[in-house]
C-alpha positions, 0 to 999 in steps of 0.5 A: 159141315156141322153136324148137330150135337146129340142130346144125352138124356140125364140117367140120374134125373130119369131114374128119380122121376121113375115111380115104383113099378106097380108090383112093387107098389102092391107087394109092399102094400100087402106087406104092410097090410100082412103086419098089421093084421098080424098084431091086430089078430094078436091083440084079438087073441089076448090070454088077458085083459083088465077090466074095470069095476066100480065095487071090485076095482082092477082085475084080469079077465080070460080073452072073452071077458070072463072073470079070472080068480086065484085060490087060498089053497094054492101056493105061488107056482103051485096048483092045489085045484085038481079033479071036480075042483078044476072043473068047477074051477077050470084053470086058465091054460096057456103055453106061455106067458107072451099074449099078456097085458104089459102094463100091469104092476105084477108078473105072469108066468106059466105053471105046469099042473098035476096032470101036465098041462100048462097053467097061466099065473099072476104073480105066481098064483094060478088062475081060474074061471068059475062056471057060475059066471054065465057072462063077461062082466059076472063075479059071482065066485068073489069070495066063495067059501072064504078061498076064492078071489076075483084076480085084482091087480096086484101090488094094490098101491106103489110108488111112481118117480114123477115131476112132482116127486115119487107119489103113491099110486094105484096099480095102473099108475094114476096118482092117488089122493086123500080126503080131507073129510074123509075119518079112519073109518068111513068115507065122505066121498060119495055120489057125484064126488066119487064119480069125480074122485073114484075110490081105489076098490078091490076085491079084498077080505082081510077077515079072509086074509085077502088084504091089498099088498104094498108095491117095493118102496112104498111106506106106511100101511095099507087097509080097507074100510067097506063103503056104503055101497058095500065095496072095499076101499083100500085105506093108507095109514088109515086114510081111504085112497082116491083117484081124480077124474082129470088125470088122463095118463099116470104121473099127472096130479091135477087133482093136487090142492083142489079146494085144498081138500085133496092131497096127493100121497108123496112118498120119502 
């Protein structure tokens, strides 16, 4: 008698063809949705961010947008504002340094005050707000008595290894260009060309002893001449220094050679 043979079903292919069970589906999701909140809610509750102007350049603001500062007075780990003067000037607290732009050319650290709290600083300079700002956006402590300064991205100008070799740039990385129009003490560039050519501005007083520094390698010197809308250009070697429009990322030069007028600052 024959006796049909039985079909064993093929475990392996079975278990491929399973699909996750739905709990399994729904821990995971949240898993994901758990880590994305996460560095959403961390990027939300920044101690800093950058903002940009045109007459003040690159410069650090406080989580809600409020302009940060650094005083004269102050020497680097060291807070001299203390008593009225921190309430005028309310130092930016912090516990740590870790909720902070990574892409900036300085260093945040925190300090410890006179009193014991913690302090955020930039490049070892504390940093304040000013209660006569009254919205993100407002600068109205920038220079005040000669020893307040909006926080600029510091060092104002450093060198960048690019394919086109090492190039001076600003301090968010994008190349910098000179103008051959341009004379030591006033600059050509204006209206509709330094829309397309933004110039290199910052909060600087060299009168006052606030003068743009120089990043690790970078050769010649820095200065400032004042524009006609009254910001502050940062000059190389007496030659007023340009961003270019086109360039999206940093280490691009499209701005290269254009109408063989601007030229990208390349570095020995």
């Amino acid at each position: 008698m024959h006796v049909p043979q039985r079909l064993v079903p093929n475990r392996q292919a079975t278990h491929r063809r399973t699909p996750w069970p739905r709990t399994v589906a729904i821990a995971i999701a949240l898993v994901a949705a758990a880590l994305l909140g996460s560095a959403l809610a961390q990027a939300a509750n920044a101690i800093v961010q950058v903002r940009s102007d045109a007459k003040l350049g690159s410069f650090l603001t406080d989580a809600n947008g409020m302009t940060l500062y650094t005083f004269t007075h102050d020497t680097a780990g060291t807070s001299n504002c203390n008593g009225g003067c921190a309430q005028a000037w309310p130092p930016l607290k912090a516990e740590s340094a870790s909720a902070v732009p990574h892409d900036v050319p300085g260093s945040f650290s925190v300090i410890t005050r006179q009193d014991g709290s913690k302090q955020l600083a930039y490049d070892g300079m504390p940093l304040y707000t000013w209660k006569g700002d009254k919205k993100p956006g407002d600068a109205t402590g920038q220079g005040f008595r000669g020893t307040w300064w909006v926080a600029n991205l510091e060092p104002a100008v450093h060198v960048l290894k690019t394919a086109s070799g090492d190039l001076l740039v600003g301090p968010t990385g994008k190349t910098l260009y000179t103008f051959a129009k341009d004379t030591a003490t006033a600059s050509a560039c204006t209206g509709t060309c330094a829309t397309n050519w933004p110039p290199l501005v910052g909060g600087y007083d060299p009168a006052h002893g606030h003068a743009p520094t120089a990043g690790k390698g970078v050769s010649g010197t820095l200065g400032t001449l004042t524009r006609a809308d009254g910001a502050v250009q940062v000059t190389w070697n007496g030659k007023p220094l340009y961003y270019f429009r086109g360039d999206t990322a940093p280490g691009q030069t499209n701005g290269n050679g254009l109408l063989g007028e601007w030229q990208t600052v390349s570095q020995p």
